[in-house]
C-alpha positions as CSV (number, residue, x, y, z in Angstrom):
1,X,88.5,-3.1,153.9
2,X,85.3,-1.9,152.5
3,X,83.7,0.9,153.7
4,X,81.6,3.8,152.6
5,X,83.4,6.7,150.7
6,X,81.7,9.3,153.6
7,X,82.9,7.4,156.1
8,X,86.5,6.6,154.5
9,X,87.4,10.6,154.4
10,X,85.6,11.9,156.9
11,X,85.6,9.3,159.9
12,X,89.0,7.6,159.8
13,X,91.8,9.1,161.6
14,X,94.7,7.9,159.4
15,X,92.9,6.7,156.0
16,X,93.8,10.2,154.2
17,X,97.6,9.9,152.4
18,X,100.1,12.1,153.2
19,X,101.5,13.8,150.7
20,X,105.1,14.8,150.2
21,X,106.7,17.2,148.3
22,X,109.8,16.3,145.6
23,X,111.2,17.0,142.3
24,X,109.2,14.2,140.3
25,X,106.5,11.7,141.4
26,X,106.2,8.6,140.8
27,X,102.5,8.7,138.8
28,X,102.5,9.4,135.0
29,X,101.0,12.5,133.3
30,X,97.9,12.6,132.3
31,X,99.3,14.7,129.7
32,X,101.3,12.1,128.5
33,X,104.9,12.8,130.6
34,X,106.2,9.0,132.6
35,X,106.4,11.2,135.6
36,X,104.5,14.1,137.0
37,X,105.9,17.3,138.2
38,X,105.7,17.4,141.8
39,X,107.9,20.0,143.3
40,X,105.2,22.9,143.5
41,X,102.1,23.3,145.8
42,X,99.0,24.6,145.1
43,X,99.1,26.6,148.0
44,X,101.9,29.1,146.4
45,X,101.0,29.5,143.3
46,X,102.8,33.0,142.8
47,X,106.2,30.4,143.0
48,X,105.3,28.0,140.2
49,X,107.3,30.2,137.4
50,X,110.5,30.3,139.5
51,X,110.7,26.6,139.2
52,X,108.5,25.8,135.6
53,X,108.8,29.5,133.7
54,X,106.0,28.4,131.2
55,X,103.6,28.6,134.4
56,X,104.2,32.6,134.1
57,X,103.6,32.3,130.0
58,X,100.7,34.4,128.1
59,X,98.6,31.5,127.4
60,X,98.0,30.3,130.7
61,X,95.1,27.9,132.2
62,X,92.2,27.8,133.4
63,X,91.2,31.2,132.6
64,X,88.2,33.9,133.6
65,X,86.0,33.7,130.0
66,X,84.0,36.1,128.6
67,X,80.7,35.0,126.9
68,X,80.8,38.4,125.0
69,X,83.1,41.8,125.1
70,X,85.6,42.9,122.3
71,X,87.9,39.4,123.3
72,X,85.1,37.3,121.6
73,X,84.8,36.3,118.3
74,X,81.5,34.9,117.0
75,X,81.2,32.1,114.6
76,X,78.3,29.7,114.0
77,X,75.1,28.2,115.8
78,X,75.0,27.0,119.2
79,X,75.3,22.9,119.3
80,X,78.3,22.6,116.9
81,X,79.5,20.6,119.6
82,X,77.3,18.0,119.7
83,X,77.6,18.0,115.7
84,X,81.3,17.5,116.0
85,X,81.6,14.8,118.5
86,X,80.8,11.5,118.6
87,X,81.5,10.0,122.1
88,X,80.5,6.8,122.5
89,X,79.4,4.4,125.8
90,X,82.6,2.9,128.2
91,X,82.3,-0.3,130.5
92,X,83.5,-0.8,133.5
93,X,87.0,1.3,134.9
94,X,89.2,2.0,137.4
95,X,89.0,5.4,139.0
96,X,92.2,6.8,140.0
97,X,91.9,9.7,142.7
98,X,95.2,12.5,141.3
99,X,96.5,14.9,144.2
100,X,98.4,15.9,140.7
101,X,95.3,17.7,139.3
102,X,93.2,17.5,142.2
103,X,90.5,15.5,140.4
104,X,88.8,12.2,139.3
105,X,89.7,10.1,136.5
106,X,88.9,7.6,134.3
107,X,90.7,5.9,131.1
108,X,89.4,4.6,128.2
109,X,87.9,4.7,124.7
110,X,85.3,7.9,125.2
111,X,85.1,8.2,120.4
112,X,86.1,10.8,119.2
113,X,85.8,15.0,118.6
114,X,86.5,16.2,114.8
115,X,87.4,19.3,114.4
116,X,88.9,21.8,111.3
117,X,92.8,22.8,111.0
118,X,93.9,26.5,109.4
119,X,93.1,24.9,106.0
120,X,89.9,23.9,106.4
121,X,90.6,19.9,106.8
122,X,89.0,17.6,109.5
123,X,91.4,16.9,112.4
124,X,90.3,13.9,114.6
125,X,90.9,13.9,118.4
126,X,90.3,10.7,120.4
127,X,89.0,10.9,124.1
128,X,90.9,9.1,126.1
129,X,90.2,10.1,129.3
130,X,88.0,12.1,131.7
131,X,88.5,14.4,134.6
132,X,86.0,15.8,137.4
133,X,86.5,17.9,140.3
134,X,84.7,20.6,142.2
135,X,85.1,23.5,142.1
136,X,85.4,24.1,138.5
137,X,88.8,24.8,136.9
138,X,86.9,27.8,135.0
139,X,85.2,30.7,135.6
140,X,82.6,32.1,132.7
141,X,82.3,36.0,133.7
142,X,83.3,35.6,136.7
143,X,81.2,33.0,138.0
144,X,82.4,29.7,139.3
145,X,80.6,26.5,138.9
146,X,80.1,23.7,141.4
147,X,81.7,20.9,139.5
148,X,83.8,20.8,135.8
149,X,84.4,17.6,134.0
150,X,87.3,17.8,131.9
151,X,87.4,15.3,128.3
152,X,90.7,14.6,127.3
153,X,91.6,14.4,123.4
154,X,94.9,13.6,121.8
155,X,95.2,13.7,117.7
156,X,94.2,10.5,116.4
157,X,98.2,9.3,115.3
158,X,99.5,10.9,118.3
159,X,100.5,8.4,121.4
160,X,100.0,11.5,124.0
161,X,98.8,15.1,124.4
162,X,102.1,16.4,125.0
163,X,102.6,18.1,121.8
164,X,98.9,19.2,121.1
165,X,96.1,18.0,123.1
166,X,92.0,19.3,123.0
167,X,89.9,19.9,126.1
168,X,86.0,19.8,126.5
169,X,85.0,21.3,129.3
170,X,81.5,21.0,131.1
171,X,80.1,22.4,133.8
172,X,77.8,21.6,136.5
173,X,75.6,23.3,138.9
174,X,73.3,22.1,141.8
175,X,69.5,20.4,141.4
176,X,68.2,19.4,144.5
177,X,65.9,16.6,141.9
178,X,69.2,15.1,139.9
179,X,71.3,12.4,139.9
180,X,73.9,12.6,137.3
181,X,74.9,9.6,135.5
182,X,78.6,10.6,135.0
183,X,79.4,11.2,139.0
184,X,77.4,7.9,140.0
185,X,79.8,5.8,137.5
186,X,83.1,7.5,138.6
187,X,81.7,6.5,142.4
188,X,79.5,9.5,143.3
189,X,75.9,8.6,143.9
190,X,73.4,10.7,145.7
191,X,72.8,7.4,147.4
192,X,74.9,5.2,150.2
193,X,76.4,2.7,147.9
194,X,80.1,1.4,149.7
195,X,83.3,2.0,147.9
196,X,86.7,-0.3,148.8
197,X,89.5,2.2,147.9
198,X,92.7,0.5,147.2
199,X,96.0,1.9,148.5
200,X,96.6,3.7,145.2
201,X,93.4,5.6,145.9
202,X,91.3,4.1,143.3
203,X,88.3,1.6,143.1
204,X,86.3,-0.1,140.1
205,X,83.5,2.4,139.1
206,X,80.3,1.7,140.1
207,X,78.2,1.5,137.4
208,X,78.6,-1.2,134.7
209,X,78.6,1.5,132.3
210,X,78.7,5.4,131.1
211,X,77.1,6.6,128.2
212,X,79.1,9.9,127.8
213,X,76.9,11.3,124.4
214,X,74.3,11.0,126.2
215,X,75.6,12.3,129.5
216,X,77.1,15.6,128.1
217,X,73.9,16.2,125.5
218,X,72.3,18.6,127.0
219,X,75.7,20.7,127.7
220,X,77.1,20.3,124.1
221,X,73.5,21.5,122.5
222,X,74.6,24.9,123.7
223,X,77.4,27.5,123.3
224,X,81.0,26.7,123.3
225,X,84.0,29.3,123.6
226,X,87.3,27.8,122.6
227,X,90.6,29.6,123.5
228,X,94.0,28.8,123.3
229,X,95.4,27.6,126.9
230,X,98.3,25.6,128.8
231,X,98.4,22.7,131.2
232,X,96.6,23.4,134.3
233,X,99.3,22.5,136.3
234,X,103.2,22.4,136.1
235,X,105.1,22.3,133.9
236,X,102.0,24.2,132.2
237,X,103.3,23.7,128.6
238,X,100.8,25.7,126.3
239,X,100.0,22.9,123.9
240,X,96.3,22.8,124.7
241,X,93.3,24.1,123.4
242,X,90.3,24.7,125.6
243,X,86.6,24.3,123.9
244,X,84.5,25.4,127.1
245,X,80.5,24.7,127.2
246,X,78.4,27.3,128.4
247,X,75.2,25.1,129.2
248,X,75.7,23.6,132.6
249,X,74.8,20.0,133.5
250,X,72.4,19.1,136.9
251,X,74.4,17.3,139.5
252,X,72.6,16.4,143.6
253,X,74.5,18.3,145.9
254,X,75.4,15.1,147.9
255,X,77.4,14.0,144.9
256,X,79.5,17.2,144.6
257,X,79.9,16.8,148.4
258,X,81.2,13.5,148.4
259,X,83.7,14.6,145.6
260,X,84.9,17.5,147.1
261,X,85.4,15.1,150.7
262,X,87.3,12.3,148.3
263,X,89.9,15.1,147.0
264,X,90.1,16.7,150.0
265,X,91.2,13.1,151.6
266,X,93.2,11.7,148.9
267,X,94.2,13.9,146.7
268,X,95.1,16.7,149.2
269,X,92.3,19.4,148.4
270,X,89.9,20.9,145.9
271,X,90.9,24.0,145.1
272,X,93.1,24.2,141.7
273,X,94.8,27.2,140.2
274,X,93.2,30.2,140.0
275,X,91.1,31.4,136.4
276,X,93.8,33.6,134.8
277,X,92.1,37.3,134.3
278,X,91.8,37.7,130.2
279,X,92.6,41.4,129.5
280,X,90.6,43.7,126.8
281,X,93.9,45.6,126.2
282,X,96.1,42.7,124.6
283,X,93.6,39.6,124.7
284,X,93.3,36.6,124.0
285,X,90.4,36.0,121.3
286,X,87.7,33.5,122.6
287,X,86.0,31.8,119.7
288,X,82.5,31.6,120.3
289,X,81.4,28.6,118.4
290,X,83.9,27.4,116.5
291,X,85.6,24.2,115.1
292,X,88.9,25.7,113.9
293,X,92.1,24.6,116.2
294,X,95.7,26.5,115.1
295,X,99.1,25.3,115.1
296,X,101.5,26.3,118.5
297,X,100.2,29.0,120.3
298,X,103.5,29.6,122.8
299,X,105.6,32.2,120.8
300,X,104.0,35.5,122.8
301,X,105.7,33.6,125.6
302,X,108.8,32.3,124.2
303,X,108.7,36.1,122.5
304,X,109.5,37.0,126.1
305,X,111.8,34.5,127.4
306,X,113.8,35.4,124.2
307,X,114.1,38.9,124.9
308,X,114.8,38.6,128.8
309,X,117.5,36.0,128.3
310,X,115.4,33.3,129.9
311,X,114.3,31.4,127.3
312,X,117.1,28.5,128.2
313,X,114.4,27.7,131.2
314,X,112.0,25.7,128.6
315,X,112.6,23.5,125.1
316,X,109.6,24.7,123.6
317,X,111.4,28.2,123.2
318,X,115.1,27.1,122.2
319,X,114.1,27.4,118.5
320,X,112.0,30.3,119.3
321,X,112.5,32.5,116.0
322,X,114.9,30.5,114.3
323,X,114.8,30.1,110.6
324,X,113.5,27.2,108.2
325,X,117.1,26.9,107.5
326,X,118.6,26.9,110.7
327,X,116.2,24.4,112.1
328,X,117.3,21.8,108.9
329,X,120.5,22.1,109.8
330,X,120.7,22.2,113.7
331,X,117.4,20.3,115.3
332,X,118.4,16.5,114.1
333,X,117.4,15.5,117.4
334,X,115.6,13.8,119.4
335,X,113.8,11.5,117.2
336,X,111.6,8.4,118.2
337,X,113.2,5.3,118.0
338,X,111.1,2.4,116.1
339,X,112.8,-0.8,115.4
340,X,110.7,-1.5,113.1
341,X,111.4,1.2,110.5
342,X,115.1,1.6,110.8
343,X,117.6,-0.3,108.6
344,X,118.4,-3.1,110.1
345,X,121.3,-5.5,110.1
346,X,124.6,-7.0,112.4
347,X,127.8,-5.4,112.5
348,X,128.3,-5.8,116.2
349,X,132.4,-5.8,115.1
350,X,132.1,-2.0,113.6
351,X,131.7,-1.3,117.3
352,X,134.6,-1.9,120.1
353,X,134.3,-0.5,124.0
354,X,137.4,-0.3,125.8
355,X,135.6,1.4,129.5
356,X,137.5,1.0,132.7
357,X,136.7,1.8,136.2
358,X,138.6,5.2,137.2
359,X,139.1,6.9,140.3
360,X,138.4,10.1,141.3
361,X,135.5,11.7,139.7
362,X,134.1,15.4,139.9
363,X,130.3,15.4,139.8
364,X,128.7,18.9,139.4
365,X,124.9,19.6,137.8
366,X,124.0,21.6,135.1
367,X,121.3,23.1,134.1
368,X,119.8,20.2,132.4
369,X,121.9,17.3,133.1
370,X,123.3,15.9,136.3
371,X,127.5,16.0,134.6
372,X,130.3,13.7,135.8
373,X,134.0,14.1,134.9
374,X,137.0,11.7,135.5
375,X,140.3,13.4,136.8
376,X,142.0,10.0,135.7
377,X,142.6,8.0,132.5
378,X,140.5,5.1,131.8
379,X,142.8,4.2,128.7
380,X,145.9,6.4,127.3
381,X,145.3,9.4,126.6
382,X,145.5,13.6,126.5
383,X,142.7,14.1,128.6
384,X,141.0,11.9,131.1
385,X,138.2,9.8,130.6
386,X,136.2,6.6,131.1
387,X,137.5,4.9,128.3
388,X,136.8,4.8,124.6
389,X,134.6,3.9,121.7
390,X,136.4,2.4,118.4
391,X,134.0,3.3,115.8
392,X,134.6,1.9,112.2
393,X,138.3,2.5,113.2
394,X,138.0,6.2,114.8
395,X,139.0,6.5,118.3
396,X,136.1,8.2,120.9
397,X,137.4,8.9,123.7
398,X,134.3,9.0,126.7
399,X,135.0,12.1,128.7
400,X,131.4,12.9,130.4
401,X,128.7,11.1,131.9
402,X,125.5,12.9,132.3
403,X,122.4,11.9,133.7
404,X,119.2,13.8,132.7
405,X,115.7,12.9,134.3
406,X,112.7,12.5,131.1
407,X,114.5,10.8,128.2
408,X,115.8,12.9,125.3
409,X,114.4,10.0,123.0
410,X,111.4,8.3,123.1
411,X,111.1,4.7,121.9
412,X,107.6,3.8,119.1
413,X,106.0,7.4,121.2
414,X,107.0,7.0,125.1
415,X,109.4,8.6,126.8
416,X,111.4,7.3,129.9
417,X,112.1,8.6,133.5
418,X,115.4,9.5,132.7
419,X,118.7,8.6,130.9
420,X,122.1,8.1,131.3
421,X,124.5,9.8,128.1
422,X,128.2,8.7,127.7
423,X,129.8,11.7,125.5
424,X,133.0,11.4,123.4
425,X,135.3,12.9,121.7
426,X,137.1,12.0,118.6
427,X,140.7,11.1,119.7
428,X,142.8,14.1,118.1
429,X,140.3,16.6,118.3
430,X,142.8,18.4,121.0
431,X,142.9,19.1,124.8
432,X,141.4,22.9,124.1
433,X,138.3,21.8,122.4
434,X,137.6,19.3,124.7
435,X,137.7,22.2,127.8
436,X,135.8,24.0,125.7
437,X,132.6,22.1,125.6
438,X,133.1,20.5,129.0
439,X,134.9,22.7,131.6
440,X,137.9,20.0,132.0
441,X,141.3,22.0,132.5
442,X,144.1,19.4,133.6
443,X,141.5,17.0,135.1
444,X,139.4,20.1,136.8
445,X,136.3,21.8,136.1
446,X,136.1,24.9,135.1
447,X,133.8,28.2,137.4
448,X,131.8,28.3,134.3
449,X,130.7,24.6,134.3
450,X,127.2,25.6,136.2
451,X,126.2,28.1,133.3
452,X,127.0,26.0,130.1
453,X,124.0,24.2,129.3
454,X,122.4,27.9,128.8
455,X,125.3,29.6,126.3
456,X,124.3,26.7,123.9
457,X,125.2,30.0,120.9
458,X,129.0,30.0,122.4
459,X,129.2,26.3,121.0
460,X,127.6,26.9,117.5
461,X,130.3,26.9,115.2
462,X,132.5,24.4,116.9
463,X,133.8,21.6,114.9
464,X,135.2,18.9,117.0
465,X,133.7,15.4,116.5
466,X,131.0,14.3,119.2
467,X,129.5,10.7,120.0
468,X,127.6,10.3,122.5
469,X,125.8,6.8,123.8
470,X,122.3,7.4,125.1
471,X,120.8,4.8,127.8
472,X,117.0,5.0,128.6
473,X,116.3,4.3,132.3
474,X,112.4,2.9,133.7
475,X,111.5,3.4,137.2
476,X,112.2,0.4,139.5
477,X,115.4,-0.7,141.6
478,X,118.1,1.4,142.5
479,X,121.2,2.1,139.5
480,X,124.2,0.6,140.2
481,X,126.0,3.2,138.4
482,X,123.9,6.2,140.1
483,X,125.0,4.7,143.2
484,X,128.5,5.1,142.4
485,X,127.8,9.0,141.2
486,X,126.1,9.4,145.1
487,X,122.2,9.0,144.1
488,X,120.9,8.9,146.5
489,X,123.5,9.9,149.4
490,X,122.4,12.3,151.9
491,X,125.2,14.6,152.2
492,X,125.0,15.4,148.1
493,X,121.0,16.3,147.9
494,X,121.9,20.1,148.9
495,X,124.9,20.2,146.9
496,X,123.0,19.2,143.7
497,X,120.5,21.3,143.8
498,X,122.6,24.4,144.2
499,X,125.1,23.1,141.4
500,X,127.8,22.3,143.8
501,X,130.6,20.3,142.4
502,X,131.6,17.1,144.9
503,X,133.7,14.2,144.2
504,X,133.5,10.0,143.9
505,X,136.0,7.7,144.1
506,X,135.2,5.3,141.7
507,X,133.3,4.6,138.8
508,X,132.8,1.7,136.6
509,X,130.6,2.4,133.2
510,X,131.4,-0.7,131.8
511,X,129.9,-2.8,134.7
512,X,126.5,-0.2,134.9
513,X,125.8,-0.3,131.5
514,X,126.8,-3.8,130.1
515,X,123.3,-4.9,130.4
516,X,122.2,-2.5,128.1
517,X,125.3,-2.9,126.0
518,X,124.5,-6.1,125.3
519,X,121.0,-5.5,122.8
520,X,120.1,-3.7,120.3
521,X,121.5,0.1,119.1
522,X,119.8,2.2,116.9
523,X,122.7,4.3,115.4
524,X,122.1,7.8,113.2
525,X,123.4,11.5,112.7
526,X,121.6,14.1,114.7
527,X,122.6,17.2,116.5
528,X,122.5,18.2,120.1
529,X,119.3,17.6,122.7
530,X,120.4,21.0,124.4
531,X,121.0,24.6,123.1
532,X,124.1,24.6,120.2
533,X,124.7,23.7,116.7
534,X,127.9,21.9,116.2
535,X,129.2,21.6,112.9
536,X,130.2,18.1,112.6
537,X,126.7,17.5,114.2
538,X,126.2,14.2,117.1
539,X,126.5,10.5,116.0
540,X,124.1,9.1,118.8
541,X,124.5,5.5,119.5
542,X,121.3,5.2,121.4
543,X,120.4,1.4,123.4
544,X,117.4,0.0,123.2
545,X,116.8,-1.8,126.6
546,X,116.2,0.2,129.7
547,X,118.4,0.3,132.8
548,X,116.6,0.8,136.6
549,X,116.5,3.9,138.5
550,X,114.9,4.3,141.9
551,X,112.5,7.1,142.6
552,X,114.8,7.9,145.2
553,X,117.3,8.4,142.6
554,X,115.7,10.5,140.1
555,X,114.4,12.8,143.0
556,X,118.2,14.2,144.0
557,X,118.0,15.3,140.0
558,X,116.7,18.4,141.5
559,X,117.9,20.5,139.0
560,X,117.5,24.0,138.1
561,X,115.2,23.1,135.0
562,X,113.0,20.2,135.2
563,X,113.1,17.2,132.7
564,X,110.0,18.4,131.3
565,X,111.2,21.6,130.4
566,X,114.5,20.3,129.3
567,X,113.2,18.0,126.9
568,X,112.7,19.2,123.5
569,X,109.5,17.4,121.3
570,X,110.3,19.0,118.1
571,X,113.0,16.6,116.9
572,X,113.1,16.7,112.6
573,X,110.0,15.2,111.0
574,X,111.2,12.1,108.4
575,X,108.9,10.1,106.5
576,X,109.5,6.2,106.2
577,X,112.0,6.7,103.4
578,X,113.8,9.5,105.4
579,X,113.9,7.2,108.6
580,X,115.0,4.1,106.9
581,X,117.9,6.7,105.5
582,X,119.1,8.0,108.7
583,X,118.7,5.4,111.6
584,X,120.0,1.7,111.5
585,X,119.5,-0.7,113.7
586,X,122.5,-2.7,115.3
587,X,124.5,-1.9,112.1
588,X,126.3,0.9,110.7
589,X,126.0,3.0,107.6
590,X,128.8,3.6,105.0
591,X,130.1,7.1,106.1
592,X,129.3,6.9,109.8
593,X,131.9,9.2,111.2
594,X,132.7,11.1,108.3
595,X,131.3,14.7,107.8
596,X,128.8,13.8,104.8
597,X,126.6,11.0,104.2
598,X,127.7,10.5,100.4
599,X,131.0,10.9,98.2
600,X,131.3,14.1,96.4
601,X,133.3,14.8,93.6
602,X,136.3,16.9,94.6
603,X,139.7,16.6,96.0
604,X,140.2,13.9,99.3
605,X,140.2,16.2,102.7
606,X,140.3,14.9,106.6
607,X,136.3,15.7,106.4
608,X,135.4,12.3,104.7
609,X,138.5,9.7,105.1
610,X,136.0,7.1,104.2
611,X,135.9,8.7,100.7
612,X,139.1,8.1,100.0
613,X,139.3,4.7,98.5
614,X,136.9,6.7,95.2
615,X,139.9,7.6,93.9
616,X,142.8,6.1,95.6
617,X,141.9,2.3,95.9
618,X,144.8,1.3,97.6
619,X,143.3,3.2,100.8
620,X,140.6,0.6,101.1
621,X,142.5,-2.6,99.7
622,X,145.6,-2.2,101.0
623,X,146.7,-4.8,104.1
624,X,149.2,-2.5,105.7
625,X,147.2,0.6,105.8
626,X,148.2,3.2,108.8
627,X,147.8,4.4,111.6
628,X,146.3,1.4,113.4
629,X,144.7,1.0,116.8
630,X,147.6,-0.4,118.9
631,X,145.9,-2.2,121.8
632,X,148.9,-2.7,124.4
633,X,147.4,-6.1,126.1
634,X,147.7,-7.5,122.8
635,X,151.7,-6.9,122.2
636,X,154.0,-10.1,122.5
């Protein structure tokens, strides 16, 4: 139906959406997340910390700035802004109404901002999208404006703003003689002009085009103040940098009032976080024009987390202090997975899955990870499990499923909505180490199970042998394997979220995941995607194609940290070389499951069996070679 946008908020009974409140919804990040984070209201925001704990961080946005004081640092002229971008003019869009960030939007190619790192080299930011709402996000001493268009930038390589992103901020205030061009494209005239707003809460812009140099001119030939800031919203990750014009833009009244009855219809309100207060006594320094961005700005925060033992409650502050040398040797992973620079080959037959389906499962969540354990034997074995992974003749024997909502991995820059990861142990490694790592005592969990994920330290030094098989999963139909595990069943909601251990009578891996089985793997050496440092490190055996899960699923992962906050970004940084080194597609590399990645000159040990054949041939020529694999279907 088309129909005015005054009449559509303001004189249907039923038109406005209602809005529910869950762990995840369904709309991606703006930021660059697949999902948003949707268990908060802007109505309490005193509660977002106890559920995102970078929301209580040091370098919180929006903030309260002040255009001069002991907190502000001059630099150069006014109008280095409009020196240092060049946006450019966008067609026609969609405009996409967020109850997320309580604003409008609009994607597309806006050019580009160019601005200097530490070292005095240009760093390019693309704008890639816009945001506008009213009231403003910020306040400059004190004073809020009318309206605030936000300009998105991500760095130039960079597929998303999740590691660092760049904010322009303008502001608006009321002329009773204006009409401003960038509210009548996104659908905001001071005219009468009909709108048909789809069921999404979007419609085409109105005008054929935007001209955004032009539009912002006038605001970009005066002051800026840049200062390091978060996220607006949850999870609030401090990865942003705010460059704030001073010089407000002239908007009609009608078109602010329009806005404001839009977000007030579909996107549940106008009014956004509060400006965090900027203190004189320990400050954050506003840079009064100036072109210089810095690295992270979230150790005074993850300073604190450390130091109050919370620091568990977010990935950007597991590594928090660690040394050059510990991060080589323990943050392998997560990496992005790119087909096209890994090794590739076929050697399908280095790789043999013996899974069962197995009664009797104990399902409990962690911190991190929704965490099932069999209390019966998939094949023979010391401990229970799902069944087993024969990897260039080493026995793996698949002990844990987890699920975890936001992918560890990404795949060529995007993450998924969750994923499903098969751990195993190296057959031999022993009944204690295995109830070590996992809680499993004689086919129970241990009390501690709830609290592992956060003593990540505990399992530093331990040297069993880990595999684990990672399996992205998109958004659409329900899992037939989360069915199994009780996703989503009524009576297990409360007893997720409160870590409560409940139990499942069957479960089949082999049937859930043989689709996925059944492509391509990306194979490689890392370490763990939560707190802990094992010695041997993690083989990951990660599949390429993506399983289902419902949105009904992924919201009983209401865990007690989100998938934002569990996912680290960080992984090891490898050039083309390094890549081509360390991850192979559907093939295997020389020393897979041995300790090292090369021979070395010394006496054999159990570290490296594969290096035995260097000096004692026979190990690798000869036909009757033991132990074997005795597979008992096959015995005449």
């Amino acid at each position: 139906v088309t129909l005015g946008l005054c009449q559509v908020v303001s004189g249907l009974i039923g038109t406005c959406p209602t809005l529910s409140r869950s762990p995840y919804l369904e709309k991606a990040s703006p930021f660059g997340w697949p999902v948003s984070p949707n268990d908060w209201t802007f109505l309490k925001q005193e509660e977002w910390s106890e559920r995102y704990m970078l929301c209580g961080g040091e370098a919180q946005s929006p903030m309260d700035i002040a255009t001069s004081g002991s907190c502000v640092m001059n630099g150069g002229q006014d109008g280095l802004i409009s020196d240092a971008s060049d946006y450019g003019t966008v067609g026609k869009g969609t405009v996409h109404l967020s109850s997320y960030m309580r604003s409008a939007s609009v994607k597309g190619d806006f050019g580009s901002l160019y601005l200097k790192d530490t070292e005095g080299h240009t760093v390019q930011y693309t704008a890639h999208e816009v945001h506008l709402s009213t009231d403003s996000w910020h306040t400059l001493d004190g004073q809020s404006r009318v309206a605030e268009l936000m300009i998105f930038h991500k760095p130039k390589d960079h597929r998303d703003m999740l590691k660092d992103g760049v904010v322009v901020s303008v502001m608006f205030e009321h002329n009773e003689s204006a009409d401003d061009a960038i509210f009548s494209y996104m659908g905001f005239p001071q005219g009468h002009e009909e709108l048909e707003v789809d069921e999404d809460s979007s419609w085409p812009t109105l005008t054929q085009q935007l001209n955004l140099k032009e539009a912002v001119k006038e605001a970009t030939a005066g002051a800026s103040y840049m200062y390091q800031g978060s996220v607006p919203v949850p999870p609030c990750s401090e990865t942003v940098k705010y460059l704030v014009l001073d010089k407000a833009l002239h908007v009609h009244p009608a078109q602010t009032e329009k806005l404001r009855k839009a977000l007030e219809c579909f996107a549940g309100g106008y009014k956004k976080r509060l400006p965090v207060a900027n203190p004189t006594y320990n400050c954050r320094n506003i840079l009064k024009n100036s072109l210089q961005v810095d690295g992270h700005h979230q150790d005074r925060t993850c300073k604190e987390a450390h130091e109050s033992g919370t620091s568990y409650r977010a990935a950007a502050c597991w590594d928090y202090g660690a040394s050059a040398a510990h991060l080589a040797q323990c943050v392998k992973s997560p990496i992005d997975l790119d087909a096209s620079l890994a090794t590739a080959g076929s050697d399908a037959e280095s790789l043999q899955f013996m899974m069962k389906a197995v009664k009797n499962v104990t399902v409990q969540a962690t911190n991190y990870t929704l965490d099932a354990l069999p209390n019966s034997y998939g094949v023979r074995a010391g401990v229970p499990n799902f069944g087993s992974v024969i990897v260039s003749g080493r026995n793996f024997l698949l002990h844990k499923l987890s699920v975890k909502p936001i992918s560890s991995h990404s795949y060529e820059g995007k993450h998924h909505v969750a994923e499903i990861q098969v751990e195993g142990i190296m057959d031999g490694d022993g009944l204690r180490k295995l109830s070590e790592i996992s809680g499993v005592h004689s086919g129970g969990h241990a009390d501690t199970h709830r609290r592992l994920s956060t003593e990540g330290a505990q399992a530093g030094t331990q040297e069993y042998h880990r595999l684990i098989l990672s399996f992205p999963l998109e958004a659409g139909a329900d899992n037939s394997l989360l069915d199994q595990l009780g996703l989503p069943v009524a009576k297990y909601r409360d007893l997720i979220a409160h870590g409560k251990k409940y139990t499942v009578e069957h479960v089949d891996l082999k049937a859930g995941l043989q689709q996925a089985m059944s492509g391509n793997w990306f194979w490689y050496r890392g370490g763990m995607t939560v707190p802990g440092c094992p010695d041997w490190g993690v083989r990951w055996l990660v599949f390429e194609k993506a399983l289902p899960i419902s949105m009904a699923q992924l919201n009983y992962l209401d865990l007690k940290v989100s998938g934002m906050d569990s996912t680290r970004l960080d992984g090891p940084k490898m050039d083309a070389a390094a890549y081509k080194a360390t991850v192979f597609l559907k093939n295997l590399p020389p020393l897979a499951v041995d300790k090292h990645t090369t021979c070395i000159d010394e006496e054999w040990n159990y570290d490296d069996p594969s290096c035995w054949a260097e000096k004692f041939p026979v190990c690798r020529e000869g036909q009757r070679q033991s132990p074997i694999q005795i597979h008992r279907c096959h015995i005449k």
